[in-house]
N, C-alpha and C positions, 0 to 999 in steps of 0.2 A: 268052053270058051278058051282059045289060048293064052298063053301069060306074055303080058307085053313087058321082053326087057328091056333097059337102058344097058352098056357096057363104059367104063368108065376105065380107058387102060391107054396110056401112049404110046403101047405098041400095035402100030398096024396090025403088024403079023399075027399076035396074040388077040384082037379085035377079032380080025376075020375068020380063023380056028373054033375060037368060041362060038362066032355065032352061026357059023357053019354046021357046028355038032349040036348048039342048043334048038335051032331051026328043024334040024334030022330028028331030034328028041320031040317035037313037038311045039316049042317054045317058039315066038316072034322077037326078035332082034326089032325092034324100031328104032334105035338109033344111037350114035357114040358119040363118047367126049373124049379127047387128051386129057382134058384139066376140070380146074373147080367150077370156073366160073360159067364153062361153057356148059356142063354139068346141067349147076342148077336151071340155068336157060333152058336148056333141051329137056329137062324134065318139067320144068314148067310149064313147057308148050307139049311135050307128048303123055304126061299123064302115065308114066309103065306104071306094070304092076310091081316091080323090079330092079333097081339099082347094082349091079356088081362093080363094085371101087377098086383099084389096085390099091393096096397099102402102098405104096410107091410110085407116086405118077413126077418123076424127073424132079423139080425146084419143089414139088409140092409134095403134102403129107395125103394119101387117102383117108387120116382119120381125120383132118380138118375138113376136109370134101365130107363125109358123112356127116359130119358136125353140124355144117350147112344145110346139107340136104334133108337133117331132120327136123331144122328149125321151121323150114319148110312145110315138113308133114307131108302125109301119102306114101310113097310106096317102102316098100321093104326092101331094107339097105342090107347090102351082104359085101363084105369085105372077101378077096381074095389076094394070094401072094404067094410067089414062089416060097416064102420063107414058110416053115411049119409053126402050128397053132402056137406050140411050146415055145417059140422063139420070140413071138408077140405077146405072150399071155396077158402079161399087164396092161398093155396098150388095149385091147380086145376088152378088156375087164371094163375098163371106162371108157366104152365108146357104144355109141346109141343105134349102133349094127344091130340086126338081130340075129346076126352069123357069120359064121366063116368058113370059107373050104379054098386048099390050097389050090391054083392055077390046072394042076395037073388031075385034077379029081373036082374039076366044075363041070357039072352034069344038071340037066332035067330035074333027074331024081334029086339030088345033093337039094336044089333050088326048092324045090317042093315043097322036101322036109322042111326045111327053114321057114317056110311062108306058114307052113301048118302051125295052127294055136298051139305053143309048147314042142314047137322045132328047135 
């Protein structure tokens, strides 16, 4: 069964990249948000297996977007960002993600790991 992601990024560009190569990996892209709000809507009506946040989506915070979206319940929230693990540590530390991996190193695999019991 494929894994249905959500992408949660304001950049076009970086949207369609991703789901370009997560699609080639195997993964289903079913649908994106710029922001929070539209976020939680579109995961409420598609159901992913899969949330990827930017930690930076423009006015907004991706840790308040995960905040939401776990109040929610269901899928597995995975924070990504140009910036490295070490530069977020603490923000990561308290936030209801169950992962992270930087923009440039979001793969199939990376997603998997994460979704696996003790990713």
């Amino acid at each position: 069964m494929e894994t249905r992601v959500v992408i949660v990024d304001d950049s076009a560009v970086y949207v369609a990249a991703a789901q370009a190569l997560l699609e080639r990996e195997g993964m289903r892209v079913v649908g994106s948000a710029g922001g929070g709000g539209e976020a939680v809507d579109l995961c409420d009506r598609l159901r992913p297996d899969v949330v990827l946040v930017d930690v930076a989506l423009g006015d907004e915070s991706g840790f308040d977007v995960v905040h939401r979206l776990a109040r929610a319940g269901g899928p597995t929230l995975v924070l990504i960002s140009t910036r490295s693990a070490d530069e977020i540590d603490d923000l990561l530390d308290s936030s209801p993600a169950a992962g992270f991996v930087t923009k440039a190193a979001v793969s199939a695999d990376a997603i998997r790991a994460i979704m696996r019991p003790g990713g």
